[in-house]
PDB file of N, CA, C and O in Angstrom:
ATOM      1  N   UNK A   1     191.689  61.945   5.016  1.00  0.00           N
ATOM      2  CA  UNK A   1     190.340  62.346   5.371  1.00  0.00           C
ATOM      3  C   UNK A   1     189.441  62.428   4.141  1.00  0.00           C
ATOM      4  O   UNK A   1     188.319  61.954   4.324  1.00  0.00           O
ATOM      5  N   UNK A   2     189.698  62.952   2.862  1.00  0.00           N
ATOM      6  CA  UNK A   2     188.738  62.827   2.065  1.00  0.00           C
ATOM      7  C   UNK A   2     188.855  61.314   1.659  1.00  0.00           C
ATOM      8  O   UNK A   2     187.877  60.605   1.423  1.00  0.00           O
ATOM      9  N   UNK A   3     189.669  61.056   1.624  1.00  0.00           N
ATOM     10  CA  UNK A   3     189.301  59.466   0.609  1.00  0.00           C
ATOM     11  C   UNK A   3     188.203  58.870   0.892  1.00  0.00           C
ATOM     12  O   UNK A   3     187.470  58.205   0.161  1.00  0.00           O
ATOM     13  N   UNK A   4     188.088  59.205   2.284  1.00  0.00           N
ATOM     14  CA  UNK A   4     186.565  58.697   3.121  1.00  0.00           C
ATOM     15  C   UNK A   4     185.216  59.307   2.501  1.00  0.00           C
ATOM     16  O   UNK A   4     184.241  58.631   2.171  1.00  0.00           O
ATOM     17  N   UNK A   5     185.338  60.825   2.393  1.00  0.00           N
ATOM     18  CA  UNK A   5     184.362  61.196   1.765  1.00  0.00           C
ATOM     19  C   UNK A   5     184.246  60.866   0.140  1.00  0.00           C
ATOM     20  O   UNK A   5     183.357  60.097  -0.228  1.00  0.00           O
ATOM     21  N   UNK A   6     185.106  61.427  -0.778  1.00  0.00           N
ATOM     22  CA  UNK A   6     184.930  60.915  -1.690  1.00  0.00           C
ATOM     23  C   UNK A   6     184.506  59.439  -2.226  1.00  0.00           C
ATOM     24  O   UNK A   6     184.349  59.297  -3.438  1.00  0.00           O
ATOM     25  N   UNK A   7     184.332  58.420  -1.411  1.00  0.00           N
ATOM     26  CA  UNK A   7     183.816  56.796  -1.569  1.00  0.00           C
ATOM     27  C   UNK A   7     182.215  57.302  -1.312  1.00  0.00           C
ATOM     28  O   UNK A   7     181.414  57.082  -2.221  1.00  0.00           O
ATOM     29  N   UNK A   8     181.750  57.972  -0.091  1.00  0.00           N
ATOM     30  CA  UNK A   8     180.759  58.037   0.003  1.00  0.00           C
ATOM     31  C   UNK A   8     179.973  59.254  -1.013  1.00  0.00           C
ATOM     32  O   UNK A   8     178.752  59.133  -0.925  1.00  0.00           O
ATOM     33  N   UNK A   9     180.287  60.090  -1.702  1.00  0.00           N
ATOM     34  CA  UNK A   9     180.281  60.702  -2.383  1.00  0.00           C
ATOM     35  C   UNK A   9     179.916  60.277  -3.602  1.00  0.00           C
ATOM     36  O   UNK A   9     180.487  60.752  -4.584  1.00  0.00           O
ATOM     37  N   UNK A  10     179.065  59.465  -3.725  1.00  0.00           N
ATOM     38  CA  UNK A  10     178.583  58.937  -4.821  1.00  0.00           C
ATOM     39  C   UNK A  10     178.717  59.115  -6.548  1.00  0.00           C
ATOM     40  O   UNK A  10     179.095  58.479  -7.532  1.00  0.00           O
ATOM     41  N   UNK A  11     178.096  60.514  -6.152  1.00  0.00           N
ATOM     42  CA  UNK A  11     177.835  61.000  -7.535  1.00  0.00           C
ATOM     43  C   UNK A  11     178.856  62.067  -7.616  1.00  0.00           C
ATOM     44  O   UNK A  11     178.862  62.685  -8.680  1.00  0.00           O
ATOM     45  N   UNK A  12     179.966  62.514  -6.469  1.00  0.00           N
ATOM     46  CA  UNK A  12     180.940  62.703  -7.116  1.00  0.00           C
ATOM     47  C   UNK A  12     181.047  64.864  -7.026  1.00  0.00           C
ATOM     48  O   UNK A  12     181.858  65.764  -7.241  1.00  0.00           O
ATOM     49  N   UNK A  13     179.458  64.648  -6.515  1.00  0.00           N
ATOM     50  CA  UNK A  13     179.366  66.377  -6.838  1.00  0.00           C
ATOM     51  C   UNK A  13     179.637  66.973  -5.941  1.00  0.00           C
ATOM     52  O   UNK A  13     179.427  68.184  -6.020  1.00  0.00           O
ATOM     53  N   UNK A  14     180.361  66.303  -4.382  1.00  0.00           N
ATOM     54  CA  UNK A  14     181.360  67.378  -3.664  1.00  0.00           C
ATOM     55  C   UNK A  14     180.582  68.010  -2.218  1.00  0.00           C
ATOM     56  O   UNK A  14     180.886  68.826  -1.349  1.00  0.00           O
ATOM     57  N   UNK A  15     179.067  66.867  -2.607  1.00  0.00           N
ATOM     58  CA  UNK A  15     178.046  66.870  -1.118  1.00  0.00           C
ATOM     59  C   UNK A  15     177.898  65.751  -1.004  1.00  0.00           C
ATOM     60  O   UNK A  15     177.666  65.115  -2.033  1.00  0.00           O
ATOM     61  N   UNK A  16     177.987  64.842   0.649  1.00  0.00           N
ATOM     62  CA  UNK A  16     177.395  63.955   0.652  1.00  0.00           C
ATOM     63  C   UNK A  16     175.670  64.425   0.606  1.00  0.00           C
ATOM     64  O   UNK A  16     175.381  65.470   1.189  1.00  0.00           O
ATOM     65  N   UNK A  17     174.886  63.871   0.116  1.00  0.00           N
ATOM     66  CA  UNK A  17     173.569  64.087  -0.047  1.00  0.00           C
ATOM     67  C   UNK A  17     172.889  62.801   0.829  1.00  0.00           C
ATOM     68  O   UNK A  17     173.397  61.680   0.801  1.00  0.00           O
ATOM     69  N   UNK A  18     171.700  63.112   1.593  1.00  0.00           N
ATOM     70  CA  UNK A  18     170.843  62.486   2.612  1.00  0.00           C
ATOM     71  C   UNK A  18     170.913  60.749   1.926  1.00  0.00           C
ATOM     72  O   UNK A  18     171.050  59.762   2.649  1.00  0.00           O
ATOM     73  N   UNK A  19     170.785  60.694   0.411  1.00  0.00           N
ATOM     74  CA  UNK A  19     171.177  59.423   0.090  1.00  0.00           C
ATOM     75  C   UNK A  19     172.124  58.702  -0.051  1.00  0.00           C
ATOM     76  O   UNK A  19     172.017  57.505  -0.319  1.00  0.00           O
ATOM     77  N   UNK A  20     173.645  59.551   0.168  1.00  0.00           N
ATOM     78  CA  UNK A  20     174.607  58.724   0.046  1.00  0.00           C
ATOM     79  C   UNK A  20     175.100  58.575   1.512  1.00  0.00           C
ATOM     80  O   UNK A  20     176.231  58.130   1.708  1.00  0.00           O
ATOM     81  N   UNK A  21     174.314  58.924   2.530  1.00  0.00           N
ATOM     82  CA  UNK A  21     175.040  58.619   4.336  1.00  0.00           C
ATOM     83  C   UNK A  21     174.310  57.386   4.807  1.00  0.00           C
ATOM     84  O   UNK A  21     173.149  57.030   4.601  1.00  0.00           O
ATOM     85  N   UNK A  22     175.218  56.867   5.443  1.00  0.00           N
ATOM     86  CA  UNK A  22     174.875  55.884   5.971  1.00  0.00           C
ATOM     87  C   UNK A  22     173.987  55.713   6.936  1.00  0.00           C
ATOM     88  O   UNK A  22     174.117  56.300   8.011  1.00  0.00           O
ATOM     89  N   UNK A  23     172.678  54.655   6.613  1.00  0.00           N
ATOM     90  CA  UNK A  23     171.182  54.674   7.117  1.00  0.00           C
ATOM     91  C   UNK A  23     170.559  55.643   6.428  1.00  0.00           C
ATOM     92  O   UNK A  23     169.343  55.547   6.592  1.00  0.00           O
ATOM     93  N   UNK A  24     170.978  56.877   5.462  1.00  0.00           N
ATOM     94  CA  UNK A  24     170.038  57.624   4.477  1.00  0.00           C
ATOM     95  C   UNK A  24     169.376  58.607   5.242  1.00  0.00           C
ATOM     96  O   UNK A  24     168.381  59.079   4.691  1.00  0.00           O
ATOM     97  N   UNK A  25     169.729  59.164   6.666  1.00  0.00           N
ATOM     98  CA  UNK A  25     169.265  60.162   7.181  1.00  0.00           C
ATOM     99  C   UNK A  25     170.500  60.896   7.643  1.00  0.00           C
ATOM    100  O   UNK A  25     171.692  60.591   7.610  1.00  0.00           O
ATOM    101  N   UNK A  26     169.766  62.096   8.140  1.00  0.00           N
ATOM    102  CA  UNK A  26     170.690  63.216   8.402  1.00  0.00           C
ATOM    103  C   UNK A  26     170.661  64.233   7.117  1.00  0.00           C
ATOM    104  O   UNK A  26     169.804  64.217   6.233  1.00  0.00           O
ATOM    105  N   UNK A  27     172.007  65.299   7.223  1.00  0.00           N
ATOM    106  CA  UNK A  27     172.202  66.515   6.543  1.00  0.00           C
ATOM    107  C   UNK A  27     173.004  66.605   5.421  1.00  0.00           C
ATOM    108  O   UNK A  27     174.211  66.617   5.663  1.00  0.00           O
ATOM    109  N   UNK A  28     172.761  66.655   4.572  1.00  0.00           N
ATOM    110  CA  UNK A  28     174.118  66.779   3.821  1.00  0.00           C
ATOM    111  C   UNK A  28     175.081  67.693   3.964  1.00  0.00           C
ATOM    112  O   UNK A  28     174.842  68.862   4.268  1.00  0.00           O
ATOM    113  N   UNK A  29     176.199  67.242   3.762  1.00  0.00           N
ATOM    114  CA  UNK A  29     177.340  67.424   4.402  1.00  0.00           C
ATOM    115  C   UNK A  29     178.981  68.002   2.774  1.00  0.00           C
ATOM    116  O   UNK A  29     179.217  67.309   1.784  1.00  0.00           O
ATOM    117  N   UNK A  30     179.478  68.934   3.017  1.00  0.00           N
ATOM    118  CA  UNK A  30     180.119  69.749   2.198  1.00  0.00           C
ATOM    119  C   UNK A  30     181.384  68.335   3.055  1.00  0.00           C
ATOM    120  O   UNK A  30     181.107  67.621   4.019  1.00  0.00           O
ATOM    121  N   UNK A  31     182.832  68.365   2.184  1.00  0.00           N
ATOM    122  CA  UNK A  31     184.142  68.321   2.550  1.00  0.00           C
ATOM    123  C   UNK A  31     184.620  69.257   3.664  1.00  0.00           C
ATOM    124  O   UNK A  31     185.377  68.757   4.496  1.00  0.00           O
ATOM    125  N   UNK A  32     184.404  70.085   3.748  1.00  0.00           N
ATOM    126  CA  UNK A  32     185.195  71.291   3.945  1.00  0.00           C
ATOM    127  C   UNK A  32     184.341  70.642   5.874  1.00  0.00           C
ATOM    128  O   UNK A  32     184.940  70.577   6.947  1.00  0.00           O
ATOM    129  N   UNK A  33     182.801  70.283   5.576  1.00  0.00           N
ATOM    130  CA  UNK A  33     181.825  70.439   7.093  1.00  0.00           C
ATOM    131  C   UNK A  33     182.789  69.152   7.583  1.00  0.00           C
ATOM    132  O   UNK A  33     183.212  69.229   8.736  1.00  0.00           O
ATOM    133  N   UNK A  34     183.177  67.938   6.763  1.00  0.00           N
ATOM    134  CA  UNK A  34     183.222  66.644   6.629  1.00  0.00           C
ATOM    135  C   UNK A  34     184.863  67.030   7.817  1.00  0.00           C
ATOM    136  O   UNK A  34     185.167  66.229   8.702  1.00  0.00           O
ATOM    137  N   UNK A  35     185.298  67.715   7.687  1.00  0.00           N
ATOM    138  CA  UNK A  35     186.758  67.701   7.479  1.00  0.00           C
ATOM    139  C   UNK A  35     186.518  68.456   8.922  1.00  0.00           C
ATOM    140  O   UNK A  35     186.966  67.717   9.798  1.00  0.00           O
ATOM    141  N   UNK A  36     186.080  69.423   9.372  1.00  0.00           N
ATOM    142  CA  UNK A  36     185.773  70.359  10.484  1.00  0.00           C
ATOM    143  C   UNK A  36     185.804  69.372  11.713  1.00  0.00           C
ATOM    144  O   UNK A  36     186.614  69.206  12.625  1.00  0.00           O
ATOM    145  N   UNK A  37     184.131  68.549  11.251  1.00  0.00           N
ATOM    146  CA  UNK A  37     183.746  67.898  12.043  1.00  0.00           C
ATOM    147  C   UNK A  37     184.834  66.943  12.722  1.00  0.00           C
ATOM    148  O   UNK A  37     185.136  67.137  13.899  1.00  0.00           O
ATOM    149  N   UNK A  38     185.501  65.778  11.886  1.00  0.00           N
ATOM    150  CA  UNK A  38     186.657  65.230  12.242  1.00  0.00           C
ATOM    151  C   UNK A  38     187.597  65.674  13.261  1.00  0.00           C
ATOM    152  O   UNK A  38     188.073  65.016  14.186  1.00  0.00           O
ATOM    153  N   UNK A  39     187.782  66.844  12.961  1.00  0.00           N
ATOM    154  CA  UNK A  39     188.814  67.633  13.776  1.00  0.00           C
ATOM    155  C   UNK A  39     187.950  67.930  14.764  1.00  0.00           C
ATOM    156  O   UNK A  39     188.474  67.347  15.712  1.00  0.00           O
ATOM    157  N   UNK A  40     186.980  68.444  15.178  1.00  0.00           N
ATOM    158  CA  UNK A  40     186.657  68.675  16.350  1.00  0.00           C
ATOM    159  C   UNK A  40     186.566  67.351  16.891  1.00  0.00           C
ATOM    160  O   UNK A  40     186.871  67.301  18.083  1.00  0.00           O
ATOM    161  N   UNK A  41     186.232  66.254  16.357  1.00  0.00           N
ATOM    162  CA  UNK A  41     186.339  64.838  17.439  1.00  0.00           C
ATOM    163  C   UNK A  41     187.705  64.380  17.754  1.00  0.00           C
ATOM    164  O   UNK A  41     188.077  64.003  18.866  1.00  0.00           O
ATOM    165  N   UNK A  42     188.315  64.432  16.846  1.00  0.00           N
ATOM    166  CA  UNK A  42     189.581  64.573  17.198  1.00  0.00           C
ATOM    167  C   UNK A  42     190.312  64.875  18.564  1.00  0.00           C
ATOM    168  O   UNK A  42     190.825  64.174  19.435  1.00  0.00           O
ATOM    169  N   UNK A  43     190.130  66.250  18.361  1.00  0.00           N
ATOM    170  CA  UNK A  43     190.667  67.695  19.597  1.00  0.00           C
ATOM    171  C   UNK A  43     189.975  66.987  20.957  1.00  0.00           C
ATOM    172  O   UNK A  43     190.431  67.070  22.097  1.00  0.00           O
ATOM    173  N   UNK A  44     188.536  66.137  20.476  1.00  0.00           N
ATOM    174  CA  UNK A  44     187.623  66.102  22.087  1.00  0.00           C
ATOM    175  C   UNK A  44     188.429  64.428  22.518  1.00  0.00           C
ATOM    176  O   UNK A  44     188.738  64.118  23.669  1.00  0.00           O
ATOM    177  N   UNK A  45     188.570  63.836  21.699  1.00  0.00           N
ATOM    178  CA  UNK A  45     189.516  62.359  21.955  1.00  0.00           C
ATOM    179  C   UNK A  45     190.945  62.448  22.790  1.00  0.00           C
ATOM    180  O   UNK A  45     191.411  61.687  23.638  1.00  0.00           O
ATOM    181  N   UNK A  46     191.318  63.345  22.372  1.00  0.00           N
ATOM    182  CA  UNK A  46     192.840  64.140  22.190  1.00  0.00           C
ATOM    183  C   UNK A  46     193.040  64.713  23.789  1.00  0.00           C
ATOM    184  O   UNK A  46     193.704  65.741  23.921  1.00  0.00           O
ATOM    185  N   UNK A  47     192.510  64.103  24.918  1.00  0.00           N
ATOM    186  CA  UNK A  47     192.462  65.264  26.183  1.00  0.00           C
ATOM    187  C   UNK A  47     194.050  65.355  26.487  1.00  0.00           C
ATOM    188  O   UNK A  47     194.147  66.559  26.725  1.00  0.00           O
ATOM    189  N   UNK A  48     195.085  64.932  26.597  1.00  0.00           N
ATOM    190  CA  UNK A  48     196.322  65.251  27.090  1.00  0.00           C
ATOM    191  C   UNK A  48     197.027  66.650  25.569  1.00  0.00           C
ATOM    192  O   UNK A  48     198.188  67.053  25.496  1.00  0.00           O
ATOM    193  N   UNK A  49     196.110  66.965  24.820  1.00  0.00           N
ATOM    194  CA  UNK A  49     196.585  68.045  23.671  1.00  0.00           C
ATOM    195  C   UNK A  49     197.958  67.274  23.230  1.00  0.00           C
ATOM    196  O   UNK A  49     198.924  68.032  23.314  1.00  0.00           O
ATOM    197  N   UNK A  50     198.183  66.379  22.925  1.00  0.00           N
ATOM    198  CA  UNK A  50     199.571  66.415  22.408  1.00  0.00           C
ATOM    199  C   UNK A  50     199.555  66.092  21.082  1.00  0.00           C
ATOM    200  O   UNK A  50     200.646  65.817  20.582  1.00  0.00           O
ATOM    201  N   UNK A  51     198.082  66.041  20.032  1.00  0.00           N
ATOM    202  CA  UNK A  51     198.544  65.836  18.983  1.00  0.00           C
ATOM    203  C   UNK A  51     198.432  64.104  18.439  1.00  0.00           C
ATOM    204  O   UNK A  51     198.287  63.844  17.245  1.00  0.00           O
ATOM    205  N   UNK A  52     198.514  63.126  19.398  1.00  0.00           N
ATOM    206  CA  UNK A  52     197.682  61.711  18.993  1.00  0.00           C
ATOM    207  C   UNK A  52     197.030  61.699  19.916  1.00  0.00           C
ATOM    208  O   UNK A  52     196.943  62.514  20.834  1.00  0.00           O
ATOM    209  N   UNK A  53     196.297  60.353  19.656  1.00  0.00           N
ATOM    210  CA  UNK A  53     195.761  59.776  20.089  1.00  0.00           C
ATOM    211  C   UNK A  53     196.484  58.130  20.287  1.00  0.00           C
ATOM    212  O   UNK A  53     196.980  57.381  19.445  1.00  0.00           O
ATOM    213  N   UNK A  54     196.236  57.926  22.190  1.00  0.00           N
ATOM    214  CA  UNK A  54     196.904  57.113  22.776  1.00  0.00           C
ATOM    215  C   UNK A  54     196.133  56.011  22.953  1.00  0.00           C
ATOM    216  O   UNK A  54     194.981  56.236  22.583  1.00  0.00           O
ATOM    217  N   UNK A  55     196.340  54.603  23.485  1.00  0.00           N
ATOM    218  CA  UNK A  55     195.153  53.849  24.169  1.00  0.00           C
ATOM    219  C   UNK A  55     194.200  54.386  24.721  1.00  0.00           C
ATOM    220  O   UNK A  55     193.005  54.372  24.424  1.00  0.00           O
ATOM    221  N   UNK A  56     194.809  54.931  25.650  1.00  0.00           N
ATOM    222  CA  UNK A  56     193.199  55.491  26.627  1.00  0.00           C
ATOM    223  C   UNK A  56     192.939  56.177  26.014  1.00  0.00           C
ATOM    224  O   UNK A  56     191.767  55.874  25.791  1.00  0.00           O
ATOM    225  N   UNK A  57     193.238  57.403  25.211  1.00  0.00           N
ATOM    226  CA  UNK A  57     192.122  58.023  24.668  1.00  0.00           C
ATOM    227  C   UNK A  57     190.970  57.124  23.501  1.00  0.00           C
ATOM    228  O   UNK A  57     189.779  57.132  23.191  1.00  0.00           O
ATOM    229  N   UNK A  58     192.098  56.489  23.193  1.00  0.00           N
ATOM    230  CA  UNK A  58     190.704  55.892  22.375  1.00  0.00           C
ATOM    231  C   UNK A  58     189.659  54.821  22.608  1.00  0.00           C
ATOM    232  O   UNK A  58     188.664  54.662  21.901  1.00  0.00           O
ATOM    233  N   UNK A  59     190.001  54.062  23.730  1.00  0.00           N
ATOM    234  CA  UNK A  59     189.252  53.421  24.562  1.00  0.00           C
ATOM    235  C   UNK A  59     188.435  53.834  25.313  1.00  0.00           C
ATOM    236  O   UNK A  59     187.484  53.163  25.713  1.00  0.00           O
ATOM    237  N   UNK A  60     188.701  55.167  25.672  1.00  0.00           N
ATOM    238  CA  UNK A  60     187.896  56.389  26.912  1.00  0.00           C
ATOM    239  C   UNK A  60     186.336  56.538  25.958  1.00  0.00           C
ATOM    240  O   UNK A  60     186.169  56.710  24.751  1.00  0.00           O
ATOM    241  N   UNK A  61     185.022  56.336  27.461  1.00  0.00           N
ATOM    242  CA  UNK A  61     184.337  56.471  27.145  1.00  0.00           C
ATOM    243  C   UNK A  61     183.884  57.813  26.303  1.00  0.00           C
ATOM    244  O   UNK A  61     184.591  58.790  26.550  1.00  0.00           O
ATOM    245  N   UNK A  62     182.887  58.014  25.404  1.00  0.00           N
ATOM    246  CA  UNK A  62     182.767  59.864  25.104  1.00  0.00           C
ATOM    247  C   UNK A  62     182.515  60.174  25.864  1.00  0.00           C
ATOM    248  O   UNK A  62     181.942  59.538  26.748  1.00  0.00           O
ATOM    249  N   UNK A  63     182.982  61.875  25.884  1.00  0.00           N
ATOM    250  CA  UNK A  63     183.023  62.940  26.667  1.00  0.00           C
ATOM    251  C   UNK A  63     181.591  63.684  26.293  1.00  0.00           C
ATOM    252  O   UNK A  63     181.281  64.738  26.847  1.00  0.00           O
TER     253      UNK A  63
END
């Protein structure tokens, strides 16, 4: 999960900042928010709770 952030992380200082996200809008964003967020999409992908993610879940339209 960070390797992702840290690439976008430009300058390295541990926020993505409004200029380093992709299209240059939105919030800047801490690791720690980066890492939350993930997991809650995760958990919402995840409907049978078991911990992966199967075909259908990841083919399934969003919830």
């Amino acid at each position: 999960m960070g390797r992702g952030f840290r690439s976008m992380d430009s300058n390295g200082d541990g926020i993505i900042e409004v200029s380093e996200l992709p299209g240059g809008r939105g919030q800047p964003i801490t690791l720690q928010e980066y890492q939350a967020n993930l997991r809650r999409q995760f958990h919402k992908l995840d409907r049978n709770r078991d911990g992966y993610l199967n075909a259908r879940e990841l083919t399934a339209p969003p919830c």
